[in-house]
N, C-alpha and C positions, 0 to 999 in steps of 0.2 A: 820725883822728889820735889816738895814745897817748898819755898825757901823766902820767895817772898813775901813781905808784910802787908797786911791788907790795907795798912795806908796807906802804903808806898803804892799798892795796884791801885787805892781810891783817885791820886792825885795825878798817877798816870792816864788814866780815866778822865780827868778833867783837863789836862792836857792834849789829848787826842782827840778827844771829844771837839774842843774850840779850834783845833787846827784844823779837823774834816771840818769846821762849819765854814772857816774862814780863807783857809786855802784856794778852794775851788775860784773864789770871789779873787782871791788877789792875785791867782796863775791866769786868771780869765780864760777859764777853763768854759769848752761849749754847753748849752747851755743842759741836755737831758743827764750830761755828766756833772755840770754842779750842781743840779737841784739834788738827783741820787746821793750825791757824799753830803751835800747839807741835812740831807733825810737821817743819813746811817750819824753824821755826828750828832745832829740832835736827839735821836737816840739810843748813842753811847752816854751824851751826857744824863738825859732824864732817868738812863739805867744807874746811873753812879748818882744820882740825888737820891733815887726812891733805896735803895740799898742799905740793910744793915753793918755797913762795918764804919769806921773812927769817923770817912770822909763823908757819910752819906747825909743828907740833909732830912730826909722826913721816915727812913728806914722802914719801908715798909717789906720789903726785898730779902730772905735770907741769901750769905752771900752765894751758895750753892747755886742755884737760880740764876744769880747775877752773874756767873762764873760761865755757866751755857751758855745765858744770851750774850754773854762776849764770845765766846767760842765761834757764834754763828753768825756775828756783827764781823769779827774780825774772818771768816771764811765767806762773808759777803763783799768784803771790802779786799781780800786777796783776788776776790773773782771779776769784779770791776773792770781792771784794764783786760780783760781777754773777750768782757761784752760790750763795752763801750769804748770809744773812743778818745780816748786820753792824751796829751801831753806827753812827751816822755818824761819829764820833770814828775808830773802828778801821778803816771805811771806807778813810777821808779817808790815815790813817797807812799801811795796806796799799795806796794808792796809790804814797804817797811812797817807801816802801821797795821797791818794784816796781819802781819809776823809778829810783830811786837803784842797785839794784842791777844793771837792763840797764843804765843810764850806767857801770858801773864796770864790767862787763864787757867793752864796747866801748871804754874808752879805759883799760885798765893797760897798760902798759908790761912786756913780757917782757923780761928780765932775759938775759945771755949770757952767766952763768956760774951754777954751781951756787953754794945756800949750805949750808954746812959749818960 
């Protein structure tokens, strides 16, 4: 079932996004595990730029597309603390946002018209 709005997944997206880039940095997280979560937020967020829906900046992205590569941002970022070495703190967070982010995959609401 969809339920969520695909702005409310856009700005979630930009949220998560700036926390994987900034988190790692401010937990002083070692170093092969903050460069990895600096990689995946920067590529959560250039995903939620290039994207078609309300939040997206240059929409090139329908959101269907943008919807997998979070599927597989957020089952890269669940699989994180079981390959590297983590924090229990950043652990614990790279769980949350793993979840959080296959939950928002599977229930945004695609939209049936373009925004302009």
């Amino acid at each position: 079932m969809r339920f969520v709005p695909s702005f409310v997944h856009g700005l979630a997206d930009y949220v998560c996004g700036a926390f994987l880039l900034a988190g790692p940095i401010l937990l002083q997280e070692p170093e092969p595990a903050r460069h990895l979560m600096m990689i995946i937020g920067s590529l959560v967020l250039l995903n939620s730029v290039l994207t078609d829906h309300e939040a997206g900046i240059h929409r090139l992205l329908p959101l269907r597309i943008h919807l997998c590569f979070d599927a597989m941002l957020g089952a890269a970022v669940l699989a994180l603390p079981l390959i590297l070495t983590l924090s229990p703190v950043m652990a614990a967070i790279a769980w949350l946002f793993g979840l959080l982010t296959v939950a928002l995959a599977t229930t945004t609401i695609f939209p049936h018209r373009r925004f302009d």
